[in-house]
N, C-alpha and C positions, 0 to 999 in steps of 0.2 A: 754327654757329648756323643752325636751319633757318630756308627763309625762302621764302614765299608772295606768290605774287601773286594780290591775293585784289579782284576789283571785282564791284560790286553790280549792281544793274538799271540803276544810274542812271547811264549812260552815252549816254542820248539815244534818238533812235527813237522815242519815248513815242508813246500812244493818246490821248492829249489834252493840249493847249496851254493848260497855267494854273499861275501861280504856287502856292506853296504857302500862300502868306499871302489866295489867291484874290482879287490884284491884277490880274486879267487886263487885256488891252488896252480901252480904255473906251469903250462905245458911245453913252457921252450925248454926241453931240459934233452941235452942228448940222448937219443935211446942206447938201451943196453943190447947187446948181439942175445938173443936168444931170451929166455928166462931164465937166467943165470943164479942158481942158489946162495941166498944173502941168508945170514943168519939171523933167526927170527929173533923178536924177543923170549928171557926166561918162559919156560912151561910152565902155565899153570899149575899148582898142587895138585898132585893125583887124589882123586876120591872115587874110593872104594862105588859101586851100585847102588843105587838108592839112597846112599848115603845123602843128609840132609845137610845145609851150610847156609848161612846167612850172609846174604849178598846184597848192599844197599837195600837195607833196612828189609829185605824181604827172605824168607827160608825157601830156597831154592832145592829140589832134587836131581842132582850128579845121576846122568846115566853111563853107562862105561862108554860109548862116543865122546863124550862130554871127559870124560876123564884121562881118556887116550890120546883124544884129537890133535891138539895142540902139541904134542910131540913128534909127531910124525914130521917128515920133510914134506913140502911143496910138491905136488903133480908140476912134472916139466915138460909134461907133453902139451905140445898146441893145444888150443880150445877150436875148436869145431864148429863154425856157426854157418848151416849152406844154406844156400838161394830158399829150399825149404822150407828149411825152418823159419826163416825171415818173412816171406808168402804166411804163416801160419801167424806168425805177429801181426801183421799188417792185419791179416784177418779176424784176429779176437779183437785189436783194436777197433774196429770199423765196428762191428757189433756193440762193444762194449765200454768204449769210451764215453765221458763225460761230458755230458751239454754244455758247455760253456762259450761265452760268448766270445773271444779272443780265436775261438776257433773257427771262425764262422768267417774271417775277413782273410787277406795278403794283403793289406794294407799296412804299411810298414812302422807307420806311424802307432797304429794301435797295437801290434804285436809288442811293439818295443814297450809301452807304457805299460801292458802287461808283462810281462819279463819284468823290467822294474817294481811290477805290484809283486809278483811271485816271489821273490827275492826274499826269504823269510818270513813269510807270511802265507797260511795255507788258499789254496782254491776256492773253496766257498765262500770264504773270508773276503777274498779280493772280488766277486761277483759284482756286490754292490757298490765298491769305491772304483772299481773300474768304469761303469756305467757313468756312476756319481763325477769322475775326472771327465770322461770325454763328451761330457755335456758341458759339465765348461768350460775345455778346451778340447776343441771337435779338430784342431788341425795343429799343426807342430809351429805355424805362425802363430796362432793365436796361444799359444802355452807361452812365446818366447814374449809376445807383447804383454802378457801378464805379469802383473809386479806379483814379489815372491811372497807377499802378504795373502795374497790372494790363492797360491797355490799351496802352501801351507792346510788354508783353510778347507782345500778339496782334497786333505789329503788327511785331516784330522780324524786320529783315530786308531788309522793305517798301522803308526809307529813307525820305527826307524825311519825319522826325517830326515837325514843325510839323502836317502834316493830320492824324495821330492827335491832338495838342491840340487843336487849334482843334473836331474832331470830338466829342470830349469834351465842351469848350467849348457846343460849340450843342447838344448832347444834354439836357444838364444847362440852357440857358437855355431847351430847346424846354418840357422835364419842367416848370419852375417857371412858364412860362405856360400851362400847361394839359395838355398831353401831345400838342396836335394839331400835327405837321408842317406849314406853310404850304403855301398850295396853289397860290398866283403864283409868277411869278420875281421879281417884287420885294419881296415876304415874306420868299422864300428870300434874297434879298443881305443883309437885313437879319443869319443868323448868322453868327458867325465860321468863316473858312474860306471859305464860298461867294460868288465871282466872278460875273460877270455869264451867262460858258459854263456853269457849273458850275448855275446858279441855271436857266436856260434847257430845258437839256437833265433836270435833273428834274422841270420843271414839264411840258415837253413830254410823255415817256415817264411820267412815273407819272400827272398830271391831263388830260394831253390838251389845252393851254394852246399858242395859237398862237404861238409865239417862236421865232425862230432860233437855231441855235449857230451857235458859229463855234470851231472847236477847231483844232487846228495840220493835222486833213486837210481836213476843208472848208475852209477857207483858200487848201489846194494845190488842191484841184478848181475852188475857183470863180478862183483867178488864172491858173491852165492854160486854164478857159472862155474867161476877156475877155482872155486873151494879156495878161496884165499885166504890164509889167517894172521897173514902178517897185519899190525896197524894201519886202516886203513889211509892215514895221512901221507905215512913215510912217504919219501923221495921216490923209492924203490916200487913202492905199490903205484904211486902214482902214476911212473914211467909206465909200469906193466898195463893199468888201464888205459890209460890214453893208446898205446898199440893195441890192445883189442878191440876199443871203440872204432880206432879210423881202419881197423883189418875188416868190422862189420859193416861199414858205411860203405867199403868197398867191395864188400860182395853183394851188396844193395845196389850200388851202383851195376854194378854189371845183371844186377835180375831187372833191373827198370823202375826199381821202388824209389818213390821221392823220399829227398832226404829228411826236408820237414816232416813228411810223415813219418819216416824210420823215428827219428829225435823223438816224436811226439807219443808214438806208440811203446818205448822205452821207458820214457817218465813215465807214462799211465800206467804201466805194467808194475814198476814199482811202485807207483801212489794206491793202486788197489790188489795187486795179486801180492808180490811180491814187497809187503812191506815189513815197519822193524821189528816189530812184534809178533807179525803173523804171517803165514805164507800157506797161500792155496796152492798147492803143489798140481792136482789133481788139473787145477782148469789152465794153469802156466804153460805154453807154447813151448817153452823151453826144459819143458820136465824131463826130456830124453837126454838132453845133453848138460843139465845141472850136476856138476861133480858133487855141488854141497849137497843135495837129496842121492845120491849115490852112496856118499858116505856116512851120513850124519842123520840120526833120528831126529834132531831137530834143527833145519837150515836156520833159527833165528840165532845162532849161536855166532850169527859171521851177518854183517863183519864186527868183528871183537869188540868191544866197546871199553869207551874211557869211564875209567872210575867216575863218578860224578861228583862233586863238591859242592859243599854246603856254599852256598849264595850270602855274600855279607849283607848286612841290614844296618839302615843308616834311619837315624830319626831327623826327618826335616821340619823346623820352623816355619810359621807364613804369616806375616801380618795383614790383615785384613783393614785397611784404613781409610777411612771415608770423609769427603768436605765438600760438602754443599750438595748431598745430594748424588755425590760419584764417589767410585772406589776408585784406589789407585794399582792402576795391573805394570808390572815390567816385560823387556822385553827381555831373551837371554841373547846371548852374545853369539851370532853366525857361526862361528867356527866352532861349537861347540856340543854335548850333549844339547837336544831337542833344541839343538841353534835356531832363530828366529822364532821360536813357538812365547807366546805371554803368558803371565804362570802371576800367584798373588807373590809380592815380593819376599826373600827370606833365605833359607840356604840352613845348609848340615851342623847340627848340635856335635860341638865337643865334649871331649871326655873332661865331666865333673863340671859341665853346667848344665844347667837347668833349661829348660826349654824357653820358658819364658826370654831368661838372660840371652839365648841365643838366637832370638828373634829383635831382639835388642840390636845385639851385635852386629846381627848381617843388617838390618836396616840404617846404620849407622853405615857402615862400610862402603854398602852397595849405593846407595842413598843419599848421605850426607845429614841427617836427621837424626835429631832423640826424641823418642818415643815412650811412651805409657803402655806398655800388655797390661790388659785386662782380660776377662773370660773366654776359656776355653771354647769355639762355638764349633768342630769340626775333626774328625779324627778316621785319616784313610789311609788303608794301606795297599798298596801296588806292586807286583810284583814285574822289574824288566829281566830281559836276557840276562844278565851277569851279576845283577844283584839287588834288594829288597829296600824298599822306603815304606813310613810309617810319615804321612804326611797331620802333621797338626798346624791347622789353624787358629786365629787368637785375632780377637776385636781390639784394635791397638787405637791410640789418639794418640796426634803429633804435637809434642809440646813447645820445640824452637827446630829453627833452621826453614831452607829452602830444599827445595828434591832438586836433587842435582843428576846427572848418569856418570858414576864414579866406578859401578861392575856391573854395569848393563847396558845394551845397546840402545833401549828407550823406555822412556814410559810414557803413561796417560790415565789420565781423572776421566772415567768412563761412566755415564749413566747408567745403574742396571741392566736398564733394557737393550742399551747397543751392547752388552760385552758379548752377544751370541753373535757378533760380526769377527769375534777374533780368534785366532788358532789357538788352542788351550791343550795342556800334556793333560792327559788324561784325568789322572790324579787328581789335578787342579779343576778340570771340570764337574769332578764329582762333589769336589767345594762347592762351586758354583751353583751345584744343584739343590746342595744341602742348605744353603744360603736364601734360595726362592721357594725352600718351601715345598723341594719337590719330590725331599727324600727325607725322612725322619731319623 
């Protein structure tokens, strides 16, 4: 049985901090007078210098920063960020930022479809599927006249398809209010999809709109700035960045620096100086006024990180079933995981059956059908955001019944050769390819 290890983009890293349902963290929250001392979480265990500790599966070495840090109170002095310094960002940016094509327009329509590709998904990554979408769909008419079959398919790949719906979604609601894209960011929250980042960062870069982002590297630049160590989530942390960001956008504002640029040179700074693992201290614009390199032999220590947990792993069934000459593909169900994407049909093995049995099972369920598993022909495993599949296929014959859609949105008896017309989770396409012969 061949068998692949097949993971997508979506393994973390990403170029921007936003759900896909564009629930991001929420900035209507009253602010607090000052930076008012909240107590942190428990300190860290103190360890000794040098001392060695084993931390997510890695032996890590404690330096006395490291062992001290985290007990200390919070700096409650303002952060400092003047006209400056800011001229000195805008200036590493401009030398040193990123070719990318998203940055080349103000056209608002493409800004926005980026921002929606960036959304968990890194920069390079989203290169070619950006190009790959607005080839065919070059205008926000033409995305809303497209059936959602079709945008699926230019978006295969990507992952997290909720943004290709919801994208769809405000395409088609922007088209039936008139055609014009919103020009605030709180117009823009108003479609589906777009978060408060997401609304922010294309008011800023496409209208010029004095708003902050705060995406998952600005986040890290400005809790590196004020040596933050509380949890970067919290309410409390939250509230504190969002007043340093719109305190920066407004000393921007009064040096003359555009705000999309401000936004843009921020991300970049955290996607390559200032990132999670690593930090060029040395070429950083902000090296004078970083508290975290002031006090910390190593700034990767902030902002503080969540334990990480082991990822649940579920074994999926698929049957493979063919008549006349076509396989038969499902559709899943809209509102759901990889909603609208075709997959070979089947669903998750329970505890203390067999795989076989549970390919049975879901085809029976989903289907209306009793079927025959025969031999094993496919064996791949994927890894998404939240948790692990071990996809097995099985060459099945249907013995009685008619296919019905009883847990699926649709199916169809597809010729081999058209099933490269339909949007496939990934997983499923690496069946597919193991099927034609084109992976051993």
């Amino acid at each position: 049985v061949p068998d692949r290890l097949h993971c997508g983009s979506n393994d973390g890293g990403f170029d921007r901090g936003e759900f896909v349902d564009g629930s991001e963290t929420s900035r209507g929250v009253p602010p607090l007078r000052g930076d008012a001392h909240v107590p942190v979480d428990p300190p860290l265990s103190p360890h000794k210098a040098g001392e060695k500790k084993r931390c997510n599966n890695r032996l890590i070495a404690y330096s006395r920063s490291h062992s001290l840090f985290f007990n200390r109170k919070p700096a409650r002095s303002p952060l400092t960020i003047t006209e400056a310094s800011l001229r000195r960002l805008i200036r590493w940016y401009q030398r040193n930022h990123r070719d990318l094509p998203w940055r080349k327009t103000r056209d608002p329509y493409r800004i926005w479809v980026s921002e929606i590709l960036l959304q968990q998904t890194r920069a390079l990554t989203v290169k070619s599927y950006y190009t790959r979408f607005l080839r065919s769909f070059p205008t926000v008419s033409a995305l809303a006249a497209a059936p959602l079959s079709a945008v699926l398919k230019a978006w295969e790949g990507c992952g997290y398809y909720a943004r290709a719906r919801n994208l769809h979604r405000a395409a088609r609601q922007v088209v039936a209010e008139g055609g014009r894209i919103p020009h605030s960011a709180a117009e823009l929250r108003k479609l589906p999809g777009i978060g408060p980042y997401t609304a922010a960062a294309i008011a800023s870069i496409a209208y010029g709109e004095s708003v902050a982002v705060l995406d998952g590297n600005v986040e890290r630049v400005l809790i590196r700035l004020l040596s933050e160590r509380r949890r970067q989530k919290t309410p409390v942390v939250q509230r504190r960045l969002c007043r340093v960001a719109d305190s920066i956008m407004e000393t921007a504002r009064r040096a003359g620096i555009s705000p999309g640029e401000l936004n843009q040179a921020l991300m970049e700074l955290g996607a390559l100086v200032c990132t999670p693992r690593r930090a060029d201290c040395a070429v950083c614009p902000f090296k004078v006024e970083c508290r975290a390199r002031q006090s910390l032999d190593d700034v990767t220590m902030l902002p503080r990180r969540t334990p990480s947990r082991e990822l649940p792993h579920y074994d999926i069934g698929a049957a493979i079933l063919r008549k006349n000459g076509r396989i038969l593909i499902t559709q899943r169900p809209l509102d759901g995981l990889l909603g609208g994407l075709w997959e070979f049909p089947g669903g998750k093995q329970r505890t203390g059956e067999s795989l076989e049995e549970c390919v049975a099972r879901e085809i029976r369920e989903e289907l209306g059908i009793e079927i025959t598993v025969a031999e094993q022909v496919a064996r791949v495993r994927h890894a998404y955001s939240h948790f692990r599949i071990t996809l097995h296929a099985f060459e099945c014959r249907q013995r009685s019944g008619r296919v019905k859609k009883i847990g699926v949105a649709d199916f169809c008896w597809v010729k081999p050769e058209e099933l490269k017309r339909f949007a496939f989770p990934k997983a499923d396409r690496v069946v597919l390819e193991i099927l034609e012969g084109k992976k051993s």
